[in-house]
PAFIDREN-164428 format. One line per 4 residues: their letters; for each residue x, y, z of C-alpha. Coordinates in steps of 0.05 Angstrom, whole numbers, plus 5000, padded with zeros to 4 digits. Last residue first. Example, Ala and Ser with C-alpha at 12.3 -4.5 7.8 and 13.67 -1.06 7.14 Angstrom:
2
SA> 5273:4979:5143  5246:4910:5156
end
This chain:
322
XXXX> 3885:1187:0566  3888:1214:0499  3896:1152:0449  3931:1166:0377
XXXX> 3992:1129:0390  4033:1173:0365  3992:1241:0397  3987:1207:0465
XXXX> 4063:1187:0468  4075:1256:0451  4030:1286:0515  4063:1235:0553
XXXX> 4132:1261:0534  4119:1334:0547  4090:1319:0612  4146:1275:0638
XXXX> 4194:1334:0610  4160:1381:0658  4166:1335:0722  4236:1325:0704
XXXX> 4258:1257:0737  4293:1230:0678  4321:1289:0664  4358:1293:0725
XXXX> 4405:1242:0715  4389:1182:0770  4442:1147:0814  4489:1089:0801
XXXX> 4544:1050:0751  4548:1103:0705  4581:1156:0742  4629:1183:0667
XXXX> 4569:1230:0651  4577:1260:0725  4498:1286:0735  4479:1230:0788
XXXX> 4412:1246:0827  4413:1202:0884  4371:1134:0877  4315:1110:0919
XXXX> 4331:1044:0954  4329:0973:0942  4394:0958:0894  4362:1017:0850
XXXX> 4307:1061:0861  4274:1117:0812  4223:1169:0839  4149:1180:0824
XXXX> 4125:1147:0878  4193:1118:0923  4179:1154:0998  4103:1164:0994
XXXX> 4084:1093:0974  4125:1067:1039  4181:1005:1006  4161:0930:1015
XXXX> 4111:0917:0958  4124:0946:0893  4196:0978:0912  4216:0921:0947
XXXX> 4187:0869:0895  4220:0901:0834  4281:0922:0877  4290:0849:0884
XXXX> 4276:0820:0811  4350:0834:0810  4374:0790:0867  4336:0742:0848
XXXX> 4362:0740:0779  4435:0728:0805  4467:0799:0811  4527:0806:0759
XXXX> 4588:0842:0801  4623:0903:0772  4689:0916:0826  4686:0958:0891
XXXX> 4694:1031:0895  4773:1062:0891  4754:1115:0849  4805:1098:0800
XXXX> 4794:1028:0813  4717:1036:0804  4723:1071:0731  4777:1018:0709
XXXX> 4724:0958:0737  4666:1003:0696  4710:0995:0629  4723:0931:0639
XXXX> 4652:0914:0643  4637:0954:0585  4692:0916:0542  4661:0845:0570
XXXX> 4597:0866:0544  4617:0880:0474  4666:0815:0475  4605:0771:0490
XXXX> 4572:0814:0426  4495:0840:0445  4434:0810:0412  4418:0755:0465
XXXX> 4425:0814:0525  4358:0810:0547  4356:0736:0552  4386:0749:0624
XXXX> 4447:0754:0660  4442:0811:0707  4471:0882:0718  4419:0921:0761
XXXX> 4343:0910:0772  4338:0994:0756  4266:1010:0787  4220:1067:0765
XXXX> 4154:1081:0812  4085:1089:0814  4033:1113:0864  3958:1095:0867
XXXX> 3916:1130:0925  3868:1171:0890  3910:1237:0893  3972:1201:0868
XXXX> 3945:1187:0795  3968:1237:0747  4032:1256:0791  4054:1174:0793
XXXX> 4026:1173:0724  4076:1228:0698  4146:1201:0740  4129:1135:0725
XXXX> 4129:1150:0651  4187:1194:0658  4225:1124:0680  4205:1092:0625
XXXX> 4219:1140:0575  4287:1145:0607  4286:1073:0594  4280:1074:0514
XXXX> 4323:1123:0499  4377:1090:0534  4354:1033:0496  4366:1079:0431
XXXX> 4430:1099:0447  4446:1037:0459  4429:1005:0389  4457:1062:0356
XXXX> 4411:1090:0307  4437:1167:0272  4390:1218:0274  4337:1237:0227
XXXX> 4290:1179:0225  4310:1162:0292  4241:1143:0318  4233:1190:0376
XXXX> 4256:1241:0331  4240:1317:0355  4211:1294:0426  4282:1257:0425
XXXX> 4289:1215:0492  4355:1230:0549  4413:1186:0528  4466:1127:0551
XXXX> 4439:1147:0628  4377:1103:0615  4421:1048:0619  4420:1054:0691
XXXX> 4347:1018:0674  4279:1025:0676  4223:0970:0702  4166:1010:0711
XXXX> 4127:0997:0783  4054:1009:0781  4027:1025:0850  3961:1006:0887
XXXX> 3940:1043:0941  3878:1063:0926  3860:1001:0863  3880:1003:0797
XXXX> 3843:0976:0746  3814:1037:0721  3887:1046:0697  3874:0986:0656
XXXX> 3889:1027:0586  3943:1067:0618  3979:1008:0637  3971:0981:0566
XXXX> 3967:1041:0526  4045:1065:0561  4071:0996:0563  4068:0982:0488
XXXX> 4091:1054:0481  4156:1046:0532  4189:0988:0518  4161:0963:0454
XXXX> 4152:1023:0411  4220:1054:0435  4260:0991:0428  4238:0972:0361
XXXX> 4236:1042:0332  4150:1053:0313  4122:1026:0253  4061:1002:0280
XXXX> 4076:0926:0282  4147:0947:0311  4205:0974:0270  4274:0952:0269
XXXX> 4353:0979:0282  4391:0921:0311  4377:0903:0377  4395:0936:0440
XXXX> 4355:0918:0493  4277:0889:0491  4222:0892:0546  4171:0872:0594
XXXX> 4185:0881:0669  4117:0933:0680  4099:0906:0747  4027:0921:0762
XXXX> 4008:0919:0835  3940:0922:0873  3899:0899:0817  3826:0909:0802
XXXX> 3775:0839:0773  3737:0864:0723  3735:0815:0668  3723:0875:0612
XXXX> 3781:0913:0645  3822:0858:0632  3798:0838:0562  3805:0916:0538
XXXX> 3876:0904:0567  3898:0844:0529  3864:0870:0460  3891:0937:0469
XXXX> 3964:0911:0477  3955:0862:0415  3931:0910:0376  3988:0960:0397
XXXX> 4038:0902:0363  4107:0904:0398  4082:0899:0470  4054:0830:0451
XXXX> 4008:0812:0507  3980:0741:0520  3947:0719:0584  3977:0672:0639
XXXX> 3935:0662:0703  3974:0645:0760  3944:0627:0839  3962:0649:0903
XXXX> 3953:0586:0961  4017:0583:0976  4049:0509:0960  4007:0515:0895
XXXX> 4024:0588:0884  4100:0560:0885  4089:0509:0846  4052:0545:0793
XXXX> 4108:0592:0790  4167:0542:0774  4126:0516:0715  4123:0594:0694
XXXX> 4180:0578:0642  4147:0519:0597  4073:0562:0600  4121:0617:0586
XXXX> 4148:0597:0519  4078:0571:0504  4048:0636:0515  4096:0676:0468
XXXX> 4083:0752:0474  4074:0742:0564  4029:0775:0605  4034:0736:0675
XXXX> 3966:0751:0716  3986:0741:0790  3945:0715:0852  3989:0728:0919
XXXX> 4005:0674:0971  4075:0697:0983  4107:0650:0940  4067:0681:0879
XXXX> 4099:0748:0897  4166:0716:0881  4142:0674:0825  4122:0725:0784
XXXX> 4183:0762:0800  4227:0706:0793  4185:0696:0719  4193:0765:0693
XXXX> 4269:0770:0710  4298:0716:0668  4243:0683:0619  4170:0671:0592
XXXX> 4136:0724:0650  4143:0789:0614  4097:0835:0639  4072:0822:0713
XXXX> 4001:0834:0743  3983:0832:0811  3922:0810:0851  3932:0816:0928
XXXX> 3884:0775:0965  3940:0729:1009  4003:0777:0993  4029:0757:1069
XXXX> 4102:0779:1074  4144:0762:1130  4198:0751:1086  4190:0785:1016
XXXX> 4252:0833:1011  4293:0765:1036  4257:0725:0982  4267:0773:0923
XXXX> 4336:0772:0937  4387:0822:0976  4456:0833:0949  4444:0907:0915
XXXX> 4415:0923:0985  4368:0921:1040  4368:0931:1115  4354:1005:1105
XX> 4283:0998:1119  4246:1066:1106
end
């Protein structure tokens, strides 16, 4: 595997050389921030991508930059709408996918919400929960016949996902105590344990998939969080790196964050990042040191057995066995 990457590297140096003429993909959350580099990343490189978006007028305005770049390319963008909050919206957008046909060789799973106050979606499920994992869950799931040999499905997690392992007992905290963080952390361990399960279910037919942490960026994902909140956690990582003598928190630029996306979708060998979890364009070391938040894995987001016992949950809430 090509070591010439890192946390610095944009979606345009993973991508050079690149020729994604044919290649359909699809990417969640094209209206802002990371969704729409991505989109127009692989767009650049000649590729035809489906944006899913929950407001289609936001990301008609937002995907302007895409267009041009499939226009310059020769890829193309379709736009269809997908609220990841509302499983009749998800079933909708899928069952209209598999009904047109046309199979993908790369679904990019960049939808999602972080840390809002406690909520419900459509079906009743915790906000963060519901949207960034279930909504996902039926709709990959749902156009799994979709996928192509060798294809891969990349889940966009998060080094949040070290905040907290998921509740099988209370995945919708009506027992335990909501805090917003604790619940995102939820939220992208799920994601990551999704990977890890359709990466196992699906590897013998050629599709892979794989969890990616974009890193610390400046998005629309953080419009419910406190300035002074964020500032306090980046202070706190800056004390944790002086002590260990490590570099100081930088914010990637969104193209540097849609990178591992693209790397790990595209770039990286199938067999060396399915059913693992990458960061800053390489597959993460397991990190078990509660106070090593700034990189590597915790275990039991990679737990092959835990993977199981979450999909079989997800199956039994949403009320689909797949």
């Amino acid at each position: 595997m090509s070591t010439s990457f890192g946390a610095k590297s944009t979606t345009d140096d993973v991508l050079a050389g690149v020729d994604l003429k044919g290649k359909r993909v699809l990417v969640t959350g094209v209206s802002a921030g990371l969704g729409v580099e991505t989109a127009r990343a692989l767009a650049a490189h000649g590729a035809d991508v489906v944006g899913a978006a929950r407001d289609l007028e936001k990301a008609e305005g937002a995907t302007a930059v895409v267009r041009e770049a499939a226009a310059k390319s020769g890829g193309s963008l379709q736009l269809i709408e997908l609220d990841l909050a509302d499983l009749a919206s998800v079933r909708a957008a899928a069952d209209a996918l598999v009904a047109d046909g046309r199979a993908f060789d790369l679904v990019i799973a960049n939808a999602g919400v972080m840390a809002p106050p406690f909520g419900k979606t459509v079906d009743g499920f915790e906000t963060q929960f519901g949207t960034n994992h279930l909504g996902h869950f039926v709709f990959i799931n749902r156009i799994a016949s979709l996928l192509k040999a060798g294809s891969r499905v990349v889940s966009l997690a998060s080094s949040g996902h070290r905040f907290s392992d998921v509740n099988l007992e209370d995945p919708n905290f009506e027992t335990t105590e909501y805090t917003p963080f604790g619940a995102y952390g939820r939220s992208k361990t799920a994601n990551i344990l999704f990977a890890v399960e359709f990466d196992r279910r699906h590897k013998d037919r050629g599709v892979r998939a794989v969890a990616v942490h974009p890193g610390g960026i400046q998005t629309e994902l953080a419009r419910h969080l406190d300035p002074a909140f964020i500032q306090g956690m980046i202070d706190s990582l800056n004390a944790q790196a002086a002590a260990a003598g490590a570099d100081a928190f930088e914010w990637k630029t969104i193209p540097q964050g849609a990178a591992t996306s693209v790397w790990a979708g595209v770039v990286a060998p199938a067999d060396e990042v399915g059913g693992l979890y990458c960061e800053d364009c390489h597959v993460a070391e397991l990190a078990e040191d509660a106070s090593q938040i700034r990189a590597g894995v915790r275990s039991y987001a990679l737990d092959p057995a835990h993977a199981q016992a979450l999909w079989a949950l997800s199956e039994k809430l949403v009320g689909e066995t797949f």
